[in-house]
FITOR-204093 format. One line per field, with one value per residue (C-alpha): residue in three letters; chain; z, x, y. Coordinates in Angstrom, 3 decimals. Last residue first. Layout:
# FITOR-204093
res <- ALA/...
chain <- A/...
up <- Z/...
east <- X/...
north <- Y/...
//
This chain:
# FITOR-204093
res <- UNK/UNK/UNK/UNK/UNK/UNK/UNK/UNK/UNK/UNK/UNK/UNK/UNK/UNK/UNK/UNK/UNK/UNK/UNK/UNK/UNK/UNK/UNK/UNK/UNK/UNK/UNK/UNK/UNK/UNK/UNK/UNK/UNK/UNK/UNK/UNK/UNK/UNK/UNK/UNK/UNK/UNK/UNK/UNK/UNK/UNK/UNK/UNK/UNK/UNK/UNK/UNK/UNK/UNK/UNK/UNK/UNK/UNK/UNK/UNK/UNK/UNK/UNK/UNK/UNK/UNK/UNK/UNK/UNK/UNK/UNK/UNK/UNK/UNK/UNK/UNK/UNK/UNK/UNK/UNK/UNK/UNK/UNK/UNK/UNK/UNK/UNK/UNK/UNK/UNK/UNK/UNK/UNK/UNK/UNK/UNK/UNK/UNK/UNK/UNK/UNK/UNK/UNK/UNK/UNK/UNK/UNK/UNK/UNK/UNK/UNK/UNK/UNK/UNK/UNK/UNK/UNK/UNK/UNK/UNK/UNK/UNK/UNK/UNK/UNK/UNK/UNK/UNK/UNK/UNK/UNK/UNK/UNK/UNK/UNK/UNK/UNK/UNK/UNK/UNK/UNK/UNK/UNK/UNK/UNK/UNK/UNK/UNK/UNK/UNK/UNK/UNK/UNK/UNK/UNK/UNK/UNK/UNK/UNK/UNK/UNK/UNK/UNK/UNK/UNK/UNK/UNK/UNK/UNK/UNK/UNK/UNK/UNK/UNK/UNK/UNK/UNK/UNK/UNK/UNK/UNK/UNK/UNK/UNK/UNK/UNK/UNK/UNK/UNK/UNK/UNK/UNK/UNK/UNK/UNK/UNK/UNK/UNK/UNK/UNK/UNK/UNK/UNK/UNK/UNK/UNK/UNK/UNK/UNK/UNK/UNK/UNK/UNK/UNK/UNK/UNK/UNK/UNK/UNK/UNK/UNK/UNK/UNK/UNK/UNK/UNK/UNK/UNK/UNK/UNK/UNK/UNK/UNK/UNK/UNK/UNK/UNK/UNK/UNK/UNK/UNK/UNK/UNK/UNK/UNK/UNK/UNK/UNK/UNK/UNK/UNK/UNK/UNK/UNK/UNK/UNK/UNK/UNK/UNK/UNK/UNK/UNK/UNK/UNK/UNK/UNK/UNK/UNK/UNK/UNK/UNK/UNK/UNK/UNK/UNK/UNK/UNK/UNK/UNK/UNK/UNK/UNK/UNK/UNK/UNK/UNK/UNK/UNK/UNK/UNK/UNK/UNK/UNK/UNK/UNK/UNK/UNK/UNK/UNK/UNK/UNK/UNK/UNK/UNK/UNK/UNK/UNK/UNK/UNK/UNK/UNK/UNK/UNK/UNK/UNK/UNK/UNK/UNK/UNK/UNK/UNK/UNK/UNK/UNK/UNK/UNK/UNK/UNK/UNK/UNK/UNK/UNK/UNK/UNK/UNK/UNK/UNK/UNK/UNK/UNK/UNK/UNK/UNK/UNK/UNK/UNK/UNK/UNK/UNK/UNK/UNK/UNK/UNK/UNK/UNK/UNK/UNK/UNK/UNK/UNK/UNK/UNK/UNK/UNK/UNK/UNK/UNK/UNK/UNK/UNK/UNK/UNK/UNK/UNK/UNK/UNK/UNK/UNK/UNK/UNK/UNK/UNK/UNK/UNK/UNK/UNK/UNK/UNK/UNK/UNK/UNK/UNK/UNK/UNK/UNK/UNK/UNK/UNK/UNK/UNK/UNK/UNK/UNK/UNK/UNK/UNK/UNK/UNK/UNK/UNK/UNK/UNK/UNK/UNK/UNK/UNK/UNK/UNK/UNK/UNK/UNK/UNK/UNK/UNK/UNK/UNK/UNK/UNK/UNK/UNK/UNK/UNK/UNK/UNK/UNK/UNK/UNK/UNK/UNK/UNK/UNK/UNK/UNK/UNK/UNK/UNK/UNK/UNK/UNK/UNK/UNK/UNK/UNK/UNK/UNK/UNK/UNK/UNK/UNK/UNK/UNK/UNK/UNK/UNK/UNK/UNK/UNK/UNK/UNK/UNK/UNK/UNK/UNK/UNK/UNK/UNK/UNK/UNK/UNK/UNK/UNK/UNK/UNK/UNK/UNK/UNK/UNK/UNK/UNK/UNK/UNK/UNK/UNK/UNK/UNK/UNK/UNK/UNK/UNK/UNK/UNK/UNK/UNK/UNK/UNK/UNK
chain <- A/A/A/A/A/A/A/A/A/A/A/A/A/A/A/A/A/A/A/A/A/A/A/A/A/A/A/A/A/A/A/A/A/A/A/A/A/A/A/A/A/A/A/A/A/A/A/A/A/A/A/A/A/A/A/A/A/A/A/A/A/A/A/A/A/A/A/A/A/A/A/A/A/A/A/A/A/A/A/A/A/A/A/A/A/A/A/A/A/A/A/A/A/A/A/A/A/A/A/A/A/A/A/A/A/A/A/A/A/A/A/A/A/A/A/A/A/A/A/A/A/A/A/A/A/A/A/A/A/A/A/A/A/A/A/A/A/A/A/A/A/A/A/A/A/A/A/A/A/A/A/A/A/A/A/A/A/A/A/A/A/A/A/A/A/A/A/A/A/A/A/A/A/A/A/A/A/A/A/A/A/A/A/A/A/A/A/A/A/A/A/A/A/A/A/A/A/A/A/A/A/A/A/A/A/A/A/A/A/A/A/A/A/A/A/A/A/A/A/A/A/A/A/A/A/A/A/A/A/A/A/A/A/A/A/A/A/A/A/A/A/A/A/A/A/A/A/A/A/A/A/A/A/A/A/A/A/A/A/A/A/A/A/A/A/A/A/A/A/A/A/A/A/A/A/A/A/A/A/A/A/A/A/A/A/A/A/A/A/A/A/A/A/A/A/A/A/A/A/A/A/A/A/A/A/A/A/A/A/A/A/A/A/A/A/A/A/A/A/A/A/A/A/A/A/A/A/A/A/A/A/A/A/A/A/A/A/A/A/A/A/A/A/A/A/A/A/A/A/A/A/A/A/A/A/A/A/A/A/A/A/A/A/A/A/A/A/A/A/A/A/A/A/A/A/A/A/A/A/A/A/A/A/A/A/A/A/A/A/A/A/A/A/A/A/A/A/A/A/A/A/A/A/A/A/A/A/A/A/A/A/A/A/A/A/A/A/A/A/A/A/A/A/A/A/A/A/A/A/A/A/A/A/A/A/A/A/A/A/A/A/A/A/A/A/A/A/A/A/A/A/A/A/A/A/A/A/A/A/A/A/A/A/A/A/A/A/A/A/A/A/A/A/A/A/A/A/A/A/A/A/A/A/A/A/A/A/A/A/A/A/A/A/A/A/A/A/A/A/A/A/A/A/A/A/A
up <- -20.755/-21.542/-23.811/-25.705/-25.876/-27.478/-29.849/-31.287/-31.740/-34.855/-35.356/-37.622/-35.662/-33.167/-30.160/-31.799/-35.150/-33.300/-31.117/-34.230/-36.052/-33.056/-33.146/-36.910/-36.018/-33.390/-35.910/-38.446/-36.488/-35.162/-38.961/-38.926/-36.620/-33.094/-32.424/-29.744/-28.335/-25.916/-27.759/-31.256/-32.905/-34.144/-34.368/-35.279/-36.213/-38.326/-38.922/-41.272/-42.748/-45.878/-46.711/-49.863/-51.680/-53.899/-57.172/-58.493/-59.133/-56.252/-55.380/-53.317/-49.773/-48.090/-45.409/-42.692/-44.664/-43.672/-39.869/-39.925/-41.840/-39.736/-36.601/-38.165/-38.942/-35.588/-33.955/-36.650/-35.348/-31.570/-32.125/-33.894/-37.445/-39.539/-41.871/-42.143/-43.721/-44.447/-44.994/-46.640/-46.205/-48.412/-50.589/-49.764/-48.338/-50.860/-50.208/-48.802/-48.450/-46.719/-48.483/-50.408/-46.864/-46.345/-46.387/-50.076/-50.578/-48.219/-49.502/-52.826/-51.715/-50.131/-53.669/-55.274/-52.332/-52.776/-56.222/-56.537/-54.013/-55.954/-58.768/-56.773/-56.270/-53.129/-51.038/-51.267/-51.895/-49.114/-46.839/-47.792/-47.199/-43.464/-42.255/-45.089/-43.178/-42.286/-41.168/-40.098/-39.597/-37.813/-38.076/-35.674/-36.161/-33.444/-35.975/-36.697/-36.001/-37.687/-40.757/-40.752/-40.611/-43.319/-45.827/-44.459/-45.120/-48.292/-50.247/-48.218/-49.421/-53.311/-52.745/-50.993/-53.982/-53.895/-55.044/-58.128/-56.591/-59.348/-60.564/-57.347/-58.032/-56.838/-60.773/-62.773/-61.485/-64.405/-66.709/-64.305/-64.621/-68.412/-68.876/-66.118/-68.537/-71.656/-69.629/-68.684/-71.700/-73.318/-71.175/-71.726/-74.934/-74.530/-72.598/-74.521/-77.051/-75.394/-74.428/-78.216/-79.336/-76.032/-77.150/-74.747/-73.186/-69.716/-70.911/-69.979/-67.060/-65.278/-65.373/-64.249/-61.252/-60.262/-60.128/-58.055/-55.507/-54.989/-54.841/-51.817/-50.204/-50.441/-50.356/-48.307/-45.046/-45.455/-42.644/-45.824/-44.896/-44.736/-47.834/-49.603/-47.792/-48.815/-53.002/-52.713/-52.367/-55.265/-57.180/-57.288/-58.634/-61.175/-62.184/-63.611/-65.955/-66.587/-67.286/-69.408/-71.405/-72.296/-71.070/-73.557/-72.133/-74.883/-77.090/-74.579/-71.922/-74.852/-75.902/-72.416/-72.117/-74.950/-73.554/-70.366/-72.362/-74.422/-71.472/-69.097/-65.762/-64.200/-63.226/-60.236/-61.464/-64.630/-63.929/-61.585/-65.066/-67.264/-64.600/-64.459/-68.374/-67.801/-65.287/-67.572/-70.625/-68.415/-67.154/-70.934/-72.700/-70.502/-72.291/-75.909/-74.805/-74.387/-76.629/-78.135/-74.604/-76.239/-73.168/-73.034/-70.579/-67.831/-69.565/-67.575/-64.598/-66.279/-67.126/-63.857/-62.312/-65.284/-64.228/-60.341/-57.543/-57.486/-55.509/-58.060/-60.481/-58.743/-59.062/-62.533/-63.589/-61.310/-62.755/-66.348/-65.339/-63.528/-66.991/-68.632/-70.593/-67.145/-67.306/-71.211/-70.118/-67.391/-69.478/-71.517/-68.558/-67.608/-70.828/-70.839/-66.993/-67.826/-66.126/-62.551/-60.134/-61.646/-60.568/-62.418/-61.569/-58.548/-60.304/-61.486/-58.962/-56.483/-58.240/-56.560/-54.113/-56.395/-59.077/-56.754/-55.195/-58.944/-60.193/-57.858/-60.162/-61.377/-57.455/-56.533/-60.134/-59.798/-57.015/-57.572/-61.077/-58.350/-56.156/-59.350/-60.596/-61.372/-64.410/-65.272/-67.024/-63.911/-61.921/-63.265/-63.727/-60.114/-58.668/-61.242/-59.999/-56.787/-57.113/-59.707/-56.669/-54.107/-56.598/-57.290/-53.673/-52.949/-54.817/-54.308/-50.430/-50.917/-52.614/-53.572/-52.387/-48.643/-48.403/-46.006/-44.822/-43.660/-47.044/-48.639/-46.199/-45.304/-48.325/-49.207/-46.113/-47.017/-50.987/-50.088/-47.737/-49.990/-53.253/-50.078/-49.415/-52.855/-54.128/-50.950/-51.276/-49.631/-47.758/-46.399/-45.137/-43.336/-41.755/-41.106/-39.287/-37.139/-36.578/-40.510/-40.663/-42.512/-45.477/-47.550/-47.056/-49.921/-50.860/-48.070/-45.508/-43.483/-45.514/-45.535/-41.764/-41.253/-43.342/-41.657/-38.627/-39.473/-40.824/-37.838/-35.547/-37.872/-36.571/-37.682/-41.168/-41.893/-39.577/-41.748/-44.866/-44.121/-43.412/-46.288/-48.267/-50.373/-52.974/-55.506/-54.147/-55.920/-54.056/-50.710/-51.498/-52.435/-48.745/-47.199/-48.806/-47.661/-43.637/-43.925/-45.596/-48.400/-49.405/-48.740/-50.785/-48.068/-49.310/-52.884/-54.195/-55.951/-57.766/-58.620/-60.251/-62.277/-63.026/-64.465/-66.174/-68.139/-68.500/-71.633/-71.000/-67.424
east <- -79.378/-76.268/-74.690/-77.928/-78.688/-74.628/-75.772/-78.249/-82.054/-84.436/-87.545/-90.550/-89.992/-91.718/-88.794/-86.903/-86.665/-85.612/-82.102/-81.559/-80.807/-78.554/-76.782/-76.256/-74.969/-72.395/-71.595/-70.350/-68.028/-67.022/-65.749/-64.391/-61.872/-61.070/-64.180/-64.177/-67.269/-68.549/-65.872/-66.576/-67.153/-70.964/-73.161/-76.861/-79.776/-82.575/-86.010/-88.138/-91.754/-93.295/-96.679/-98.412/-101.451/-103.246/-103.675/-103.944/-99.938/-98.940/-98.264/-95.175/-96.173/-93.929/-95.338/-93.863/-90.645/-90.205/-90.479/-87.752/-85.642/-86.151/-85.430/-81.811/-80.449/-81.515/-79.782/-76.476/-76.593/-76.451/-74.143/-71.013/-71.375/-67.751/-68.064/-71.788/-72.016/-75.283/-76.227/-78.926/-80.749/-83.684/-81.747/-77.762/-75.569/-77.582/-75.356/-75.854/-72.494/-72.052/-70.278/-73.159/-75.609/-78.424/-82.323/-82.704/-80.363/-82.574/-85.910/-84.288/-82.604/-86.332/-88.062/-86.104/-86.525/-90.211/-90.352/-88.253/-90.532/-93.520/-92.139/-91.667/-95.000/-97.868/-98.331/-94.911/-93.005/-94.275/-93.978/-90.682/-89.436/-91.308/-89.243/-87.247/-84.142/-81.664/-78.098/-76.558/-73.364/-71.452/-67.864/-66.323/-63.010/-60.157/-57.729/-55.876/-59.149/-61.104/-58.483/-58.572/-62.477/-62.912/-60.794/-61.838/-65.789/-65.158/-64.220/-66.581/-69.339/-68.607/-68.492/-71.359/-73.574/-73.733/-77.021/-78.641/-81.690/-81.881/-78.374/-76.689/-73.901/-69.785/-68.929/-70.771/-69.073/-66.914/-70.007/-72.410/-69.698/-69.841/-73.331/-73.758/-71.119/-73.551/-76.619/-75.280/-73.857/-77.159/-78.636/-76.193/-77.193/-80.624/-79.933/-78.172/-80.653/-83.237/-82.144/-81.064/-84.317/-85.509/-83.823/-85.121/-81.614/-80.592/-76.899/-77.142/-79.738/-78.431/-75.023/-76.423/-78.112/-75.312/-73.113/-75.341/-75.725/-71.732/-71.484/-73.975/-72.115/-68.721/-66.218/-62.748/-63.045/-60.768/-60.488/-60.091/-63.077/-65.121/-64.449/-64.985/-68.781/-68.871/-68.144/-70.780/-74.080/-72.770/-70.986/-74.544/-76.083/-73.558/-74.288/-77.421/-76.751/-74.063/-77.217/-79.002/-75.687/-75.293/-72.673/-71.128/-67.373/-65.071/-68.240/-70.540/-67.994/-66.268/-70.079/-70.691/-66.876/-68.046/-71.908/-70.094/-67.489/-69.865/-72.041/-69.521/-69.686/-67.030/-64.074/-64.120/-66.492/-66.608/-62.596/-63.134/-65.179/-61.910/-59.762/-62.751/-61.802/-58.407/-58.541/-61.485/-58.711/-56.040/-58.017/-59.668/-55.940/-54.111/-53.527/-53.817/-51.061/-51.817/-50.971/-54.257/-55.936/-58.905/-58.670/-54.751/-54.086/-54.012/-51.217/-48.478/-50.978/-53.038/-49.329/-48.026/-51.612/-51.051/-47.528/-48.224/-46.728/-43.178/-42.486/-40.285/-42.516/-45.019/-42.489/-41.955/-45.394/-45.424/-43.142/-44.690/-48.124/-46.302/-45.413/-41.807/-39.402/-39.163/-40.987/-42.234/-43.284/-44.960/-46.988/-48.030/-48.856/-51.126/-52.936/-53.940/-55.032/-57.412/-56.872/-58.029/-56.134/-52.871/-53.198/-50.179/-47.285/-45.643/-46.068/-43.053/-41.572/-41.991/-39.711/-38.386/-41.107/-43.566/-43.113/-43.454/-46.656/-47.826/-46.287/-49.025/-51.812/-52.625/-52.798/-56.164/-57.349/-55.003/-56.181/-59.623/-59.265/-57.601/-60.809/-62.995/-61.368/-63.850/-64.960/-68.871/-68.881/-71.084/-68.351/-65.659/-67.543/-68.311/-64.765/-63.243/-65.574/-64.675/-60.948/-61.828/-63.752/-60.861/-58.224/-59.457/-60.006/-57.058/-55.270/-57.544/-57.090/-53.545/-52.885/-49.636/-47.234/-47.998/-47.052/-49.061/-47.111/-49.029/-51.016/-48.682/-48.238/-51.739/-52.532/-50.401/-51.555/-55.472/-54.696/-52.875/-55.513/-57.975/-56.094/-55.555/-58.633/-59.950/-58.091/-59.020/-62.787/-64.104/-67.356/-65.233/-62.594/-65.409/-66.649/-63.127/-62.056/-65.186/-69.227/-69.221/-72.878/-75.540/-77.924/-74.745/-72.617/-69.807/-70.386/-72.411/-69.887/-69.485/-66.577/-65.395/-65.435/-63.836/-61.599/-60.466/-60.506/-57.857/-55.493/-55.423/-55.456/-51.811/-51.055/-54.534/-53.552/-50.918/-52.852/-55.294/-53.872/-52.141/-55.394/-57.290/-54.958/-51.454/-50.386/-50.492/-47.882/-47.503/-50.511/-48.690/-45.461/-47.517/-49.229/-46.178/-44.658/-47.701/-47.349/-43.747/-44.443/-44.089/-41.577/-42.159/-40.560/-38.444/-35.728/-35.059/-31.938/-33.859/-36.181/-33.201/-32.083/-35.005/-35.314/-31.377/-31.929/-34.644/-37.406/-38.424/-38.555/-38.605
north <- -18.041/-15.644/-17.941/-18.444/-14.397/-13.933/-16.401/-14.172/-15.607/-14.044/-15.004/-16.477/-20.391/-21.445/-22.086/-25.122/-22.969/-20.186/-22.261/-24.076/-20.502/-19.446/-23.319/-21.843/-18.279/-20.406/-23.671/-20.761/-19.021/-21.949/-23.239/-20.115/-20.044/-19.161/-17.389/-14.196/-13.208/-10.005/-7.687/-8.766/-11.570/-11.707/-15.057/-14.233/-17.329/-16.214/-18.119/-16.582/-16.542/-15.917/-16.337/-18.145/-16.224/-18.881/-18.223/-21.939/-22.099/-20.573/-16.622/-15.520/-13.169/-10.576/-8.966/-11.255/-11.388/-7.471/-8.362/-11.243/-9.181/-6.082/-7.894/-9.620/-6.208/-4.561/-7.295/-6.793/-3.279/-3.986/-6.876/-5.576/-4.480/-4.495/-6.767/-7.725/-11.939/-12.867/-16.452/-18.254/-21.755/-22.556/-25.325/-24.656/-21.755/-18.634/-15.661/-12.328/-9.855/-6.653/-4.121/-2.775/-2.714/-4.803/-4.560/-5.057/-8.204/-9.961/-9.195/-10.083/-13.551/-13.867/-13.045/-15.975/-18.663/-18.113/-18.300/-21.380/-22.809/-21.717/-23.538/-26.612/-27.131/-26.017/-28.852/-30.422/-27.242/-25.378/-28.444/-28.724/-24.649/-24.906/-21.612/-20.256/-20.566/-17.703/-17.801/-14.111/-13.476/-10.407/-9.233/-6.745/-5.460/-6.603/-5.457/-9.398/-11.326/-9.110/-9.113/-13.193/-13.546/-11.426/-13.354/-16.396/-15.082/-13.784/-16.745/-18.929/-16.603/-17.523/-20.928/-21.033/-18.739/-15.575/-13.959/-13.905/-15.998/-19.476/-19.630/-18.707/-16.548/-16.850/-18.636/-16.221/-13.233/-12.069/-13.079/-11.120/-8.208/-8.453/-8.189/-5.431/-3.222/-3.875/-3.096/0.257/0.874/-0.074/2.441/5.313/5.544/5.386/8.766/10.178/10.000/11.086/13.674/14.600/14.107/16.197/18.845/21.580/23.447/24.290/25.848/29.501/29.118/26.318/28.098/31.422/29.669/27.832/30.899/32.405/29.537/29.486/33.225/33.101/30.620/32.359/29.946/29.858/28.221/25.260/22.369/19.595/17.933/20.905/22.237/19.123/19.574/23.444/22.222/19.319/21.243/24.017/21.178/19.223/22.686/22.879/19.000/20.097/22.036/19.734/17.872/19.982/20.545/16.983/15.021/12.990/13.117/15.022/16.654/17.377/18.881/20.742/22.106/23.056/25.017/27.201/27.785/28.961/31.033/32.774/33.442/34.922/34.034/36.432/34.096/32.008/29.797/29.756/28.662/25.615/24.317/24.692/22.717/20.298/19.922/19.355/16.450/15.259/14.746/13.800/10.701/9.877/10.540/8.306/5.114/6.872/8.923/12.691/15.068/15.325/15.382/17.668/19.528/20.195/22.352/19.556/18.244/17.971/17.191/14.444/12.719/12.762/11.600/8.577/8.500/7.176/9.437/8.794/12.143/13.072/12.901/14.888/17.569/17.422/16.737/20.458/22.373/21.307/22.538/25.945/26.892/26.738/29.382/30.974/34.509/33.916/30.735/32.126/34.436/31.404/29.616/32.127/33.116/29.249/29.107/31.890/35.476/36.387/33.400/34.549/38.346/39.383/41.722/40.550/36.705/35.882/37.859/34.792/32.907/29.587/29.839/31.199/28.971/25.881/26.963/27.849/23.852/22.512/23.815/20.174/19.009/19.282/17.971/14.763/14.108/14.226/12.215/9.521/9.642/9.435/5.975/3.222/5.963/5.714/9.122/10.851/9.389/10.788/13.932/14.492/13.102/15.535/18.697/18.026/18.716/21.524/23.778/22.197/23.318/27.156/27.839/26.387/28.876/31.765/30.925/30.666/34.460/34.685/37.264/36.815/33.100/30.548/27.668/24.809/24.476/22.459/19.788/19.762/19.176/16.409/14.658/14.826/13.406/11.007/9.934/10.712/7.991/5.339/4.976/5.118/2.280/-0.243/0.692/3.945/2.294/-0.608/1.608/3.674/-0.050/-0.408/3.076/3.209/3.816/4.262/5.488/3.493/3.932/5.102/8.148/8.964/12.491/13.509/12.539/9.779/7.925/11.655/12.238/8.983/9.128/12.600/11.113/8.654/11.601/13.320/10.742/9.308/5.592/4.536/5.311/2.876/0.173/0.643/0.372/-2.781/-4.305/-3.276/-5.058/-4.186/-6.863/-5.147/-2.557/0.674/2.268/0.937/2.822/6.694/6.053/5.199/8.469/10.107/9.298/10.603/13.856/14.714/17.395/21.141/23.875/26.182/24.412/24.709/22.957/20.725/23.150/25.667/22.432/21.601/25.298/25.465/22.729/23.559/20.878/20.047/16.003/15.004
//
């Protein structure tokens, strides 16, 4: 790397008591690189490491990522984290434990990690506050910016007899280094990371995680180096004494570089405070003060909670027609897997999923439920009542269904008043439950005809699931078994929901 002395880059070679990945993470770094990588491959890359496995589960579970359901095991908490993300944590788990399994008595670790898990999670919270796809990788790159300090100390641990690094601003720091080692730990540590093959833009974040206005960043990287930094500034009102100058000063850069207004990083402090003891957790630390946490949140929503509601207002319409701008191109991008009529998936679209689901249950032994549902007595409706109050009805059920399921599961309109749900990883206890509060919830539900007329709802459901009690051999059974279910209520009066597993058992 460019600007690198020599004689550091070789005293950082030669080094041995610096810790290199280990194993587990330099599979990790390989699958990011690879395309081509599934969900499958990364589980059975983390299932071989407890350690590591239980802390995706934890986090999948965990306040910061926890949906309407709990991740019961590794592929439903895959499923929550995304393919990306996954593998982003888990990096992110088995670094740390690398470089936190060998305390030092010169400098002081808990003030280092302190000052990494605080920006860590302020990254993830601004990335997704700007609408980045990428918060997990921002968090990465904010836990490891300060990297080059473990480095410094191990290759020259007088740099910093005299200093208390963790008390003075990261800028005064690295220019105190650099008059110690003509280079800063933020260059020691691109350097580092670059020889660990982790991906340039975290390289680039890192080398310039000084840099808040990004300037010297490349056009491609500027936006994820440019938070990186700026988290690295928030991490610092923190564990520096609030100072009003400084809090209104890094407000305005938060405003100006992301669009955040100050009410809401206002805001935001108070998320940090909830979300700062949960990272924490995860990561094994004990190294916050509680009561430091909630009185730092209260100065900061003090200092910058502001009363322009122009500029509110604003923002805010701003962010709506970005909103509805970025749903207008996903709906184009998806166009071809939606129903015209409902909005949900259409057959071709759930075939798609449901072979490539099929194949990694089969392979892991994860379960996979389906659920067929029929509008029960769809033609009479229509016949005596129009077809506009059939499109109405079939409408509202693709809502009532898409309303009562998780985001990873996946609803889809099969053909006329026939839908089908597919839950990866729900065996048949929660995919029961599932099917009962659909049929309940359409009871309520009522569309309205042409002469005012009230119209009920009713549904029958039919429930295949392979797990341990059924194995299918394909999908074309898989199908044939939730829709012999859905025969098996229709035959029996209709408005209910029959498993296959209860047919067998008969």
């Amino acid at each position: 790397m460019k600007n690198m002395p020599e004689d550091i880059a070789a005293r950082l070679k030669t080094c041995t008591s610096f810790p290199s990945p280990p194993p587990i993470a330099l599979q990790v770094i390989e699958l990011a690189q690879n395309p081509e990588t599934d969900l499958g491959t990364v589980a059975n890359t983390i299932s071989a490491d407890p350690a590591l496995t239980s802390k995706v589960m934890r986090i999948a579970n965990s306040a910061l990522y926890a949906r309407r359901r709990q991740s019961s095991n590794l592929r439903q908490a895959l499923i929550v984290l995304g393919l990306n993300a996954t593998l982003t944590l888990a990096l992110s788990f088995t670094l740390v434990a690398t470089l936190d399994e060998d305390p030092e008595k010169g400098l002081d670790l808990d003030a280092y990690w302190r000052r990494a898990l605080l920006a860590a999670t302020w990254g993830k919270l601004l990335a997704s506050e700007s609408g980045r796809r990428d918060p997990e990788e921002i968090f990465l790159a904010a836990l490891l910016q300060d990297i080059g300090m473990l480095a410094v100390h191990k290759i020259a641990p007088e740099v910093y007899d005299e200093i208390s690094p963790f008390q003075m601003p990261h800028l005064e720091l690295a220019e105190y280094e650099k008059s110690q080692l003509k280079v800063d730990h933020r260059m020691i540590g691109a350097w580092l990371l670059k020889e660990w093959r982790l991906p340039e833009h975290i390289v680039r974040a890192v080398k310039y995680s000084h840099d808040i206005a990004g300037n010297g960043v490349e056009a491609e990287f500027r936006g994820f180096a440019r938070i990186v930094s700026i988290c690295s500034e928030l991490a610092d009102v923190w564990l520096l004494t609030p100072d009003e100058n400084v809090m209104k000063r890094v407000g305005k850069d938060v405003n100006r570089h992301l669009g955040i207004l100050p009410n809401r990083l206002a805001e935001m402090f108070e998320t940090i405070g909830q979300q700062v003891p949960v990272t924490q957790g995860i990561f094994e630390m004990d190294i916050f003060d509680g009561g430091q946490l909630q009185e730092i949140s209260d100065t900061a929503r003090e200092i910058l909670t502001i009363r322009n509601l122009h500029a509110i207002q604003d923002q805010a319409d701003l962010r709506k027609r970005a909103t509805k701008l970025e749903s207008e191109n996903e709906e184009l991008k998806d166009e071809s897997h939606r129903d015209g009529l409902t909005g949900v998936h259409n057959r071709r679209g759930f075939e798609a999923r449901l072979d490539k689901e099929f194949e990694m249950s089969s392979v892991h032994h994860w379960p996979l439920s389906m659920i067929f549902v029929d509008v029960d007595r769809f033609k009479q409706i229509n016949d005596n009542h129009g077809h506009q109050t059939g499109d109405a009805m079939l409408q509202e059920v693709g809502t009532l269904l898409a309303d009562n399921v998780r985001e990873q599961d996946l609803v889809a309109r099969y053909g006329g008043d026939e839908f089908v749900l597919l839950l990866p990883g729900s065996d048949d206890q929660e995919v029961e439950a599932v099917a009962k509060r659909l049929v309940d919830t359409a009871r309520a539900k009522t569309v309205r005809d042409g002469n005012g007329s009230d119209v009920s709802i009713t549904l029958s459901i039919g429930v295949a699931t392979q797990g341990d009690q059924t194995r299918f051999g394909s999908t074309k059974e898989f199908l044939a078994a939730a829709d012999e279910a859905l025969y098996h209520s229709k035959r029996n009066g209709r408005d209910r929901a029959t498993t296959y597993v209860s047919i067998k058992a008969a």
